[in-house]
C-alpha positions in Angstrom: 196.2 113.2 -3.9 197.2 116.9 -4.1 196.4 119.4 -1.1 198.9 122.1 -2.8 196.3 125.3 -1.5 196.3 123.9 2.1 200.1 124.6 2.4 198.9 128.0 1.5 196.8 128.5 4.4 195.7 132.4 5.6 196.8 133.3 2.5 194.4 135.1 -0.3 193.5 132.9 -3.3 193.5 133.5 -6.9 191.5 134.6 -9.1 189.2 137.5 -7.0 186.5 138.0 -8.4 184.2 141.4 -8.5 180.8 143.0 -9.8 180.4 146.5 -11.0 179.5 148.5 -7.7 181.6 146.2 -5.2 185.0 144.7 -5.0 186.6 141.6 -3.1 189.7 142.5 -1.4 190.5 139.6 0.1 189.6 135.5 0.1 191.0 133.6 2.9 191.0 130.0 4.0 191.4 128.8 7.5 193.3 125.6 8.0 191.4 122.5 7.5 189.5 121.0 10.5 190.3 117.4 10.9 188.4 116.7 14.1 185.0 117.8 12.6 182.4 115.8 11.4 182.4 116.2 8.2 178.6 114.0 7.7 177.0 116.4 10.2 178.3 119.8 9.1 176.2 122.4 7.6 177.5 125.6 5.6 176.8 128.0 7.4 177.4 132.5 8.1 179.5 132.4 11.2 179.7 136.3 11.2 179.1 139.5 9.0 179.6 143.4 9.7 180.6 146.1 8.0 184.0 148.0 9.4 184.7 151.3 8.0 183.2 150.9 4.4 184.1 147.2 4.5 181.7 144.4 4.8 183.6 141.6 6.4 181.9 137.8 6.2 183.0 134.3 7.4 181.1 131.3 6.0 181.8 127.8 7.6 182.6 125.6 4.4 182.6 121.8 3.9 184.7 121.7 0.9 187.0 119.4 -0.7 190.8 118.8 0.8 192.8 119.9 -1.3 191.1 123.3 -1.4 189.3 126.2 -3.2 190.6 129.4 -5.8 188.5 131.3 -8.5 186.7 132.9 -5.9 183.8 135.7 -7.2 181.2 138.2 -5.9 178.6 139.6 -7.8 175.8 141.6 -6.0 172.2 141.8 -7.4 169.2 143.6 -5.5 169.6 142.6 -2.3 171.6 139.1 -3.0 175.3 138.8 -2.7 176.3 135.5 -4.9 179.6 133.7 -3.8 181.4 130.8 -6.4 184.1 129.3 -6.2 185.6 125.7 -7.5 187.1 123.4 -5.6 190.7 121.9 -6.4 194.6 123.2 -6.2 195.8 124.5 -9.3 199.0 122.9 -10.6 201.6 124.8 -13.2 204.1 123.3 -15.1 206.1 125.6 -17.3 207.9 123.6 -20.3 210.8 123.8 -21.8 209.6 125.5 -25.0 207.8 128.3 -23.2 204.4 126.9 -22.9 203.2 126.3 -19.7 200.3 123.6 -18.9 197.7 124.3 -15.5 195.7 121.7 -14.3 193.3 121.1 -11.4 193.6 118.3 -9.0 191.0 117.2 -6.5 191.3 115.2 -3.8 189.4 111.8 -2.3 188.1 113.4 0.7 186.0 116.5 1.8 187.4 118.8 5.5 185.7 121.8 7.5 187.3 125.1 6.4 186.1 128.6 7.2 186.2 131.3 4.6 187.1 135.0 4.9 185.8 137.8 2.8 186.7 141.3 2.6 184.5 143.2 0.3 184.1 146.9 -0.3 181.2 148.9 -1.8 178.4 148.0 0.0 176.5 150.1 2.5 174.4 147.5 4.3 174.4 143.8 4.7 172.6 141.2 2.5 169.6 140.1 3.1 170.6 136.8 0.8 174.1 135.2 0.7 174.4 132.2 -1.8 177.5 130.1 -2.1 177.8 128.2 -5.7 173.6 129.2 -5.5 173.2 127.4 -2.4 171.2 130.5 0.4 173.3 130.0 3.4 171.8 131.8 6.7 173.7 133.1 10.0 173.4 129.7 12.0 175.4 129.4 16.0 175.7 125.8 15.5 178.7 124.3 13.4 176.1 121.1 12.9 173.1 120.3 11.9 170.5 120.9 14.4 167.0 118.7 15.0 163.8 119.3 17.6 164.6 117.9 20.6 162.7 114.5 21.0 162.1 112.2 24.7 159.4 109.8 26.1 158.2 109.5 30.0 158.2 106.2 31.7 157.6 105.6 34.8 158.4 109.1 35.5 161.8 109.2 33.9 162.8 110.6 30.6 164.2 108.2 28.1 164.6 108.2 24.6 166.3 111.1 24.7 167.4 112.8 21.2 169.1 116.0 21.6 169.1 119.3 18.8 172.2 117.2 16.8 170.1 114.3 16.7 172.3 111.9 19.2 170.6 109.4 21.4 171.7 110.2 24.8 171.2 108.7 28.5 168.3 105.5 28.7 167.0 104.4 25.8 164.5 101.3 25.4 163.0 100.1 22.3 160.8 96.9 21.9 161.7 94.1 19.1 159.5 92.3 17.4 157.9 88.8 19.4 158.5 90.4 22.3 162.3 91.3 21.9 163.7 95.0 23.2 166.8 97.0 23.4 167.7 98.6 26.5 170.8 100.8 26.3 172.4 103.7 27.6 173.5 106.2 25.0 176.3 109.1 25.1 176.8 111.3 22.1 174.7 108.3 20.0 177.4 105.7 20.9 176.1 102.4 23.2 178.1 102.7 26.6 176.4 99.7 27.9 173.3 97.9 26.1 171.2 94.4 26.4 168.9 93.4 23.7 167.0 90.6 22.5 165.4 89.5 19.2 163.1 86.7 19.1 162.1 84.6 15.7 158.3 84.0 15.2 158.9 80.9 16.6 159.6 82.4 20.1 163.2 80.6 19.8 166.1 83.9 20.3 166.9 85.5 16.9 169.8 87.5 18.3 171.0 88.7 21.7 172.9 92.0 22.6 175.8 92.5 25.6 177.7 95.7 25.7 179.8 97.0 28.1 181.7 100.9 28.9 181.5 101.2 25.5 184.5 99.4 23.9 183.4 95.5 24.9 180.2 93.8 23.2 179.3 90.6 22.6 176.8 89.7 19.6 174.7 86.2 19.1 172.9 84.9 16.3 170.6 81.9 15.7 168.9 80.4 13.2 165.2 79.5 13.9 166.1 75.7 14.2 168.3 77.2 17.2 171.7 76.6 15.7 173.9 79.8 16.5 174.8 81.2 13.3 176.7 84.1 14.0 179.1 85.2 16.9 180.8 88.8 17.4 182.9 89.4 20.2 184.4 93.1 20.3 187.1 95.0 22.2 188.0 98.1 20.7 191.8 98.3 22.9 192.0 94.5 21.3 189.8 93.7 17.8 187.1 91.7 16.7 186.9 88.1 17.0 183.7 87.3 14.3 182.5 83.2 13.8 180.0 81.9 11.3 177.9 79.0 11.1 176.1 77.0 8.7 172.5 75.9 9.8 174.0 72.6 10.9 176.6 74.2 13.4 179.7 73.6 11.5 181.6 76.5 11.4 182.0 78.2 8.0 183.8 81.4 8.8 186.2 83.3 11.4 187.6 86.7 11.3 189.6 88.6 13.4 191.1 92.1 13.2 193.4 93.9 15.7 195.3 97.2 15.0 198.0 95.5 13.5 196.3 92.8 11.6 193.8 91.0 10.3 192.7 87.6 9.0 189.8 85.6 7.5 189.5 81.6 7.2 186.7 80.3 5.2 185.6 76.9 5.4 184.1 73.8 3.6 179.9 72.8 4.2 182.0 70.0 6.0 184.0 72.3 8.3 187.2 72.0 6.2 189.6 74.9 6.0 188.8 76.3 2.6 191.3 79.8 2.6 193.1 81.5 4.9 193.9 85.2 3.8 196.0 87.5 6.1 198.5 90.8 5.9 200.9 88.5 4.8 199.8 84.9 3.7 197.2 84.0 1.4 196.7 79.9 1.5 193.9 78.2 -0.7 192.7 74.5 -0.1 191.1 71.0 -1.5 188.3 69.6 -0.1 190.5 66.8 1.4 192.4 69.7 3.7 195.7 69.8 2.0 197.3 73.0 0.9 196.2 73.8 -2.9 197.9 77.4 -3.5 199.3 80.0 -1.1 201.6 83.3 -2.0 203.9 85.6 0.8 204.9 89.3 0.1 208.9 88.7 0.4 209.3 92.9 0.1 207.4 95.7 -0.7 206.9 94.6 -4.5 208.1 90.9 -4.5 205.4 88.4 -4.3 206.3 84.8 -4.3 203.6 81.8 -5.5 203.6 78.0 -4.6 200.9 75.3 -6.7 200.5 71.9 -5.2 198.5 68.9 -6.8 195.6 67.3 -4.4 198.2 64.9 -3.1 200.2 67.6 -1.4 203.2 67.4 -3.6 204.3 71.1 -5.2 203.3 71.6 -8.7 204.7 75.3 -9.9 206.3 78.4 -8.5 205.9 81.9 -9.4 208.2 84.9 -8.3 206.9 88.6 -9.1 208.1 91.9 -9.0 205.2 94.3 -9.5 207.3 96.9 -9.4 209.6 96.1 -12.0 207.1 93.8 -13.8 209.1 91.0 -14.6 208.4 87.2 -13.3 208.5 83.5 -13.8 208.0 80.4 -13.5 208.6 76.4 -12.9 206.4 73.7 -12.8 206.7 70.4 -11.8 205.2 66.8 -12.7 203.4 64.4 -10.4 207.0 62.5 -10.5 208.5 65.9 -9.3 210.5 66.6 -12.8 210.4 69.8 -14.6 207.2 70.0 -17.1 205.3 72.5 -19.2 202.2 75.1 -18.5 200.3 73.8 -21.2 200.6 70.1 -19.8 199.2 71.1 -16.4 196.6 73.5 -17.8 195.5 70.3 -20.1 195.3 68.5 -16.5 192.4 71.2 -15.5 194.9 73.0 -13.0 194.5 76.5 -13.0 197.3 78.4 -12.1 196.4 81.8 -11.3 197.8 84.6 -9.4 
């Protein structure tokens, strides 16, 4: 993905646009803002005046990485309209003279602020739209909400302030008599114990968090069975254990920083597959290894087949990079054999 125009940052931007009776001088485009949050922002007029014949306005933008050009103004009544497209612009002159423009957009969406310089106008809108979307002088880069509390006891809790983030106590009830009670910062659980009951009055699910980064998760079936475990440490990973209704385990998970992996099991309790950054290992029913593959580089991939009795039945080498591969299989008496033998056997051999 391209961000050509964020290289070009401060800098004005193609294609100015004007309407009879007023002219943009200038488009700028601050750096892109990494740190904001880009599912809370809201376009927005951070300033506007007029400077010696020159009505200068900055808009706060969410717009997409790898940035903006086109940029128009057209004034109507009392309405100044904005547009612009979002993408970097991409030349390649060819050989025979032609050239070829295209326009890239990238995966992702940042907080930029915008810069306008325009002459001609003697007083400031009473309407600004950008791409037809009326954007109003706001202080606050986010979204903003009534604040919202309850008493209890003579103490505030269930505190949501103007951005919408639970803050300080917090206690909600659960149904059969289950309840939350959790102290919030910024809408993130610092330290929380909760409860969930099934209609049965038997526990449904049950809540421990600690400073944040430490929580532990339970769930049970109604017959009792614990069907679910989470244990979390954010400095460590996540430790995650399923359970079938009969309390044989059917699933673990774990994921640090540096890697993750998943086993899934048999109704029995079997190891069915174990998937990991680098090992992926299928299995029969009767707990020997059926099919596993390594990453030998960054494009090689090597394969290994084995029949139910554990001994090896093909092998497979790939290069995705340079597409090439092959193969070898092997009979139950360990000599070479054929693809279309084992495949007549009902062994699959896929990647």
């Amino acid at each position: 993905m391209k961000q050509t125009l964020l290289l070009l940052l401060l800098l004005p931007l193609l294609t100015l646009g004007q309407s009879t009776g007023i002219k943009l001088l200038s488009f700028e485009v601050s750096p892109c803002d990494r740190n904001a949050d880009i599912f809370r922002i809201q376009n927005r007029i951070v300033n506007q005046n007029i400077t010696e014949g020159i009505y200068n306005l900055s808009i706060g933008v969410l717009a997409n990485c790898s940035g903006v050009h086109g940029a128009t103004t057209t004034l109507k009544a009392d309405t100044l309209k904005i547009r612009y497209q979002e993408g970097s612009i991409t030349t390649i002159k060819h050989k025979n003279g032609k050239t070829e423009t295209s326009i890239e957009t990238a995966g992702c969406d940042c907080c930029f602020e915008f810069t306008f310089a325009i002459s001609g106008m003697t007083a400031l809108p009473k309407t600004v739209t950008l791409n037809d979307e009326v954007i109003i002088h706001h202080p606050e880069k986010y979204r903003t909400y009534p604040v919202s509390y309850t008493f209890e006891d003579g103490d505030t809790i269930n505190l949501k302030d103007k951005y919408g983030f639970k803050q300080k106590k917090w206690f909600e009830t659960k149904p059969n008599n289950g309840y939350l009670s959790a102290f919030y910062i910024n809408d993130r659980i610092k330290t929380a114990e909760g409860r969930e009951y099934h209609p049965n009055g038997k526990l449904k699910s049950l809540l421990i968090q600690k400073d944040f980064e430490r929580s532990r998760e339970e769930h049970y079936f109604e017959n009792g069975e614990l069907s679910l475990i989470i244990i979390s440490n954010d400095s460590l990973g996540t430790l995650s254990t399923s359970f079938n209704d009969k309390g044989v385990i059917q699933r673990v998970y774990v994921n640090s920083n540096n890697y993750s992996e998943e086993k899934l099991f048999y109704p029995d309790g079997k190891i069915k597959k174990i998937t990991g950054n680098n090992v992926h290992q299928d299995y029969y029913p009767n707990g020997r290894l059926k099919k596993e593959f390594s990453f030998i580089g960054e494009y090689q991939i090597a394969y290994r087949y084995y029949y139910p009795t554990g001994q090896l039945m093909a092998t497979h080498w790939a290069d995705t990079d340079k597409e090439t591969s092959s193969w070898k299989y092997f009979g139950r008496n360990t000599k070479p054999t054929t693809r279309q033998s084992l495949l007549k056997q009902g062994y699959k051999l896929e990647d």
